[in-house]
N, C-alpha and C positions, 0 to 999 in steps of 0.2 A: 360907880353907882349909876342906875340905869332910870332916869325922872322919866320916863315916856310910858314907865308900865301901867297897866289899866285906861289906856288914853288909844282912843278910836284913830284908826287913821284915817287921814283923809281922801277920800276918793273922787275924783274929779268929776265923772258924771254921771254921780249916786247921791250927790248931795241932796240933791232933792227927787222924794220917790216918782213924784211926776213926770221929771223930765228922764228919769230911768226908764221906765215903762212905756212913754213911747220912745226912745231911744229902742228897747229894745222888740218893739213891735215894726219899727221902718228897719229893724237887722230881719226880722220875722220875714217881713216880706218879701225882700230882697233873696232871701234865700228857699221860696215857694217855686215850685215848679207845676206845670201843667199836667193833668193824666193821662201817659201815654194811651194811644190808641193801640188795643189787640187787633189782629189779622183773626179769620176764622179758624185758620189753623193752630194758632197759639190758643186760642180758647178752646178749641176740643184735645189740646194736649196738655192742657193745665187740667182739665175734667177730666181725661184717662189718669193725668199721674196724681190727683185726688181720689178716685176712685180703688186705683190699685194701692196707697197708700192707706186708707182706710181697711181693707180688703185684707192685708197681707201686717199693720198693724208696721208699716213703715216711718219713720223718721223724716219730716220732711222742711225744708228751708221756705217761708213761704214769703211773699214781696207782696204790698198790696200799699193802695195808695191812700192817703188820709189826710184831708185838710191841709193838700200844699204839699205832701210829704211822700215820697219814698220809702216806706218801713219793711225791713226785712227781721221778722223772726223764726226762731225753730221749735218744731212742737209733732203733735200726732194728731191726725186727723181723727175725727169721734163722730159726725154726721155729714151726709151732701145731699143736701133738697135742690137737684136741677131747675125745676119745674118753678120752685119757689127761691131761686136764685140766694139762699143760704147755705151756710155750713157751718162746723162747730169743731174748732180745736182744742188743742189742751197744748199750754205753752210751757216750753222746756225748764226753764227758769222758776216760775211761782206757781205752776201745774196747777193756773186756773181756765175753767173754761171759758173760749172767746166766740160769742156768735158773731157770725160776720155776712156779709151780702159777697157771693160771689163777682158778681160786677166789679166790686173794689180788687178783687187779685190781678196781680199782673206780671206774677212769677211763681212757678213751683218747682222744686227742684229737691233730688234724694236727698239726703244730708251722706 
């Protein structure tokens, strides 16, 4: 006979939501990184292979940085405003569209 069913376990440092939450914002931080700096030539090669990826309706892997973060997803290019430093994907996964500031990319690559 098993007396423990319906009985919470206990979790050592969730007891209290308090001390969770910054617990898990000193792990947050800890694991934030700085945004890499682009060379000229990575940014006019991240802009051609946007460019021909929109163009040609290619599949692309894109890395772009956010809040502390390294994110890489997959998706299709659907807009590139140079001039106004956006663009607008569509992500592979929930094929929603994402506008984004080119500034934040920091990787593009075919799939």
């Amino acid at each position: 006979m098993n007396h423990d069913r319906g009985m919470k376990k206990w979790r050592a440092f969730a007891s209290m939501p308090e001390q969770y939450i910054g617990l898990q914002e000193v792990i947050n931080k800890q694991l934030e990184v700085s945004k890499p700096l682009l060379t000229e030539e990575q940014m006019e090669q991240i802009n051609f292979t946007l460019i021909e990826a929109l163009h040609k309706n290619k599949q692309v892997y894109l890395t772009y940085y956010k809040q502390g973060q390294c994110i890489t997803e997959t998706g299709f290019i659907q807009f590139v405003d140079s001039l106004g430093d956006l663009f607008i994907f569509i992500d592979e996964v929930f094929e929603l569209k994402n506008k984004m500031r080119l500034s934040e990319l920091i990787d593009v690559r075919f799939t």
